[in-house]
Residue frames as a rotation matrix with the C-alpha (Angstrom) as fourth column:
UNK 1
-0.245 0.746 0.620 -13.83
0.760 0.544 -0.355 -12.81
-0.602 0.384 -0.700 48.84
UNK 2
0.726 0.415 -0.548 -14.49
-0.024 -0.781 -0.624 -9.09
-0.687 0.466 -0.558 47.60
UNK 3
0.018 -0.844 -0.535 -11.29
-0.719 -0.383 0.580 -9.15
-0.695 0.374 -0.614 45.64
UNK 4
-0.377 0.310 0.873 -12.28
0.176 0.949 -0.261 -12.58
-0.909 0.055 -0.413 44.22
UNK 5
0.395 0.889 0.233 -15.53
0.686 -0.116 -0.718 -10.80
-0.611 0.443 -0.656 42.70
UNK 6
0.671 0.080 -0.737 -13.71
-0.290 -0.887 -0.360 -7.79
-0.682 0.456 -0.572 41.36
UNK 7
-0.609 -0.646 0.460 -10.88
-0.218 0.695 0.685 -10.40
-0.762 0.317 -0.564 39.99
UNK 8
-0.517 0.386 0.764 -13.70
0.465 0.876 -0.129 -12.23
-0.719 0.289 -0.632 38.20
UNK 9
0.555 0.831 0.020 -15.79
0.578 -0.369 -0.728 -9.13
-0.598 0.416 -0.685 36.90
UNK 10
0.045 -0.643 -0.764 -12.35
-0.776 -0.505 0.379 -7.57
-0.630 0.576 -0.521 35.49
UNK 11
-0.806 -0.334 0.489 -11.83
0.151 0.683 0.715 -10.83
-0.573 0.650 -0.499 33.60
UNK 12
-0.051 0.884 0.464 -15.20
0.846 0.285 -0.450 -11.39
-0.531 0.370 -0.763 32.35
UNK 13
0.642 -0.088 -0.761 -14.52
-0.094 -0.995 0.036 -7.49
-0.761 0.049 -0.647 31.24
UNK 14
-0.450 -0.820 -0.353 -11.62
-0.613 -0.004 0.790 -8.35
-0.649 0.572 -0.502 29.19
UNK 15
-0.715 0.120 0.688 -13.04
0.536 0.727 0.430 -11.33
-0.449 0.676 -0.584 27.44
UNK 16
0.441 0.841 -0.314 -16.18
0.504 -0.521 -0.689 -9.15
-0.743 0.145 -0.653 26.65
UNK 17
0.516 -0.409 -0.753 -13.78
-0.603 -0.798 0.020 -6.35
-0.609 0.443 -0.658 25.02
UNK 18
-0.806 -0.590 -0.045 -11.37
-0.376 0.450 0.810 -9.09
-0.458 0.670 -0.585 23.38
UNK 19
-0.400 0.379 0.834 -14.66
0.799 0.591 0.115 -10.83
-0.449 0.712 -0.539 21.60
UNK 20
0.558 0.794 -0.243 -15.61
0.374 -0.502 -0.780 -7.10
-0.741 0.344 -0.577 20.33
UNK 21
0.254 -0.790 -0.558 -12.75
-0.535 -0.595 0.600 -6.56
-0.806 0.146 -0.574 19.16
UNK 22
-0.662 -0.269 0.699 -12.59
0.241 0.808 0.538 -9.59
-0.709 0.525 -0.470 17.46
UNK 23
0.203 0.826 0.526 -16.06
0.875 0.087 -0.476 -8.52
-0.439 0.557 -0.705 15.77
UNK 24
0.848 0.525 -0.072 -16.11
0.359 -0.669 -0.651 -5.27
-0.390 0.526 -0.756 14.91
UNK 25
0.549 -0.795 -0.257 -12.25
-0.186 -0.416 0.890 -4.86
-0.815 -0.441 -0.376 14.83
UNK 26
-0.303 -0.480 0.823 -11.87
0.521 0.640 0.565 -6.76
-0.798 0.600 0.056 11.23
UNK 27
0.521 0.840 -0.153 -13.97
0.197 -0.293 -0.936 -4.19
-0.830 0.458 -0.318 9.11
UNK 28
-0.397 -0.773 0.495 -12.87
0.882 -0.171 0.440 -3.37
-0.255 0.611 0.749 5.70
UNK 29
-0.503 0.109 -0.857 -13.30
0.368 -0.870 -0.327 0.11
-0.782 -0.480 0.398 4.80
UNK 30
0.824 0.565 -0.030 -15.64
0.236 -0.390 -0.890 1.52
-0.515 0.727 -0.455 1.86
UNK 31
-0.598 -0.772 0.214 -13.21
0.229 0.091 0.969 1.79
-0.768 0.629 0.122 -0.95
UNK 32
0.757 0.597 0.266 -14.40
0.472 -0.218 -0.854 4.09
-0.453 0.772 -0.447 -4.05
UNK 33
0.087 -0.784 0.615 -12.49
0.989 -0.008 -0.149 5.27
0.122 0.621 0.774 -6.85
UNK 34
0.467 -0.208 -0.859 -11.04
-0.055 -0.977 0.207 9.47
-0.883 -0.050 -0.468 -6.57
UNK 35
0.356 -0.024 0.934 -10.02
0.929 -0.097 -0.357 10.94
0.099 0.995 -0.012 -9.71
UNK 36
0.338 -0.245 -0.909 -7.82
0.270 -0.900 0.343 14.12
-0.902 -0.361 -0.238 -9.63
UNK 37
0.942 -0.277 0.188 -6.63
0.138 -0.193 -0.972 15.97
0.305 0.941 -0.144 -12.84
UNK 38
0.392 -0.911 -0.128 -3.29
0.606 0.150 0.781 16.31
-0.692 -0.384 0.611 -13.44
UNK 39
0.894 0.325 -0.309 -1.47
-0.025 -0.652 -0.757 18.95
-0.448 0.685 -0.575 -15.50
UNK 40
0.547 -0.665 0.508 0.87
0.837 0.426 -0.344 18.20
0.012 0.614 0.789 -18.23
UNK 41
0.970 0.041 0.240 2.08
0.002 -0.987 0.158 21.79
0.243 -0.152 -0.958 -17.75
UNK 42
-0.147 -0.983 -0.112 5.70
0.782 -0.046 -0.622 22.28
0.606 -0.179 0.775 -17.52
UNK 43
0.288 -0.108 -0.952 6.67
0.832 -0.465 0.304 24.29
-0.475 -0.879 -0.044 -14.17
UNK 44
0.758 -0.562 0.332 8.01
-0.179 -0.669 -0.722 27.67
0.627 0.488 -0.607 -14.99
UNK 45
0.267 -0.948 -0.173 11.46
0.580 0.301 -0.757 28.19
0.770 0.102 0.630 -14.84
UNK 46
0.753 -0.017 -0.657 12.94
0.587 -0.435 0.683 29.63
-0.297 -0.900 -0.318 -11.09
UNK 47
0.885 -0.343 0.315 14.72
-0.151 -0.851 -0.503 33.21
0.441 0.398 -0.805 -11.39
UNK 48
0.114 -0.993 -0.006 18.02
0.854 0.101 -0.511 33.77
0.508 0.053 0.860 -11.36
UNK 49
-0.265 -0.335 -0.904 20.06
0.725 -0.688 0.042 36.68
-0.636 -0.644 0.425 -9.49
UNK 50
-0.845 -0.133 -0.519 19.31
0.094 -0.991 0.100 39.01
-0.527 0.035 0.849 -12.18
UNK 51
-0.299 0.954 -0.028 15.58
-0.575 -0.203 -0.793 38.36
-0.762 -0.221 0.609 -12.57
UNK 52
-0.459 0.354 -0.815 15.48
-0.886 -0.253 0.390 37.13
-0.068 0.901 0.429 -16.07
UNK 53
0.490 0.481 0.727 14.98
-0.575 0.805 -0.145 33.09
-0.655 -0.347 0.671 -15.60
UNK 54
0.718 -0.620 -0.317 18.06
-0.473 -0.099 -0.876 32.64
0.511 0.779 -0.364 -17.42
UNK 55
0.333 -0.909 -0.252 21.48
0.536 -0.037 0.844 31.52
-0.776 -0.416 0.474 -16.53
């Protein structure tokens, strides 16, 4: 009979957690625009073995 009750109060447990889940588990998330600059900047050029940034 004890095993019954703890049977019954785990279930009731689950259905609890599966209908919160169901609620709060669908939000959609705040969504705002972000703006970063970007620089048109060509990289500099990576050195070479004898320093200049030549080939």
């Amino acid at each position: 009979m004890r095993l019954l009750k703890v049977l019954v109060v785990l279930i009731l447990a689950a259905v609890i957690g599966l209908a919160g889940y169901a609620y709060f588990g669908d939000m959609q998330p705040v969504r705002s625009e972000v703006r970063s600059p970007v620089s048109g900047a060509p990289a500099p050029a990576a050195a070479t073995e004898d320093g200049t940034g030549t080939e």
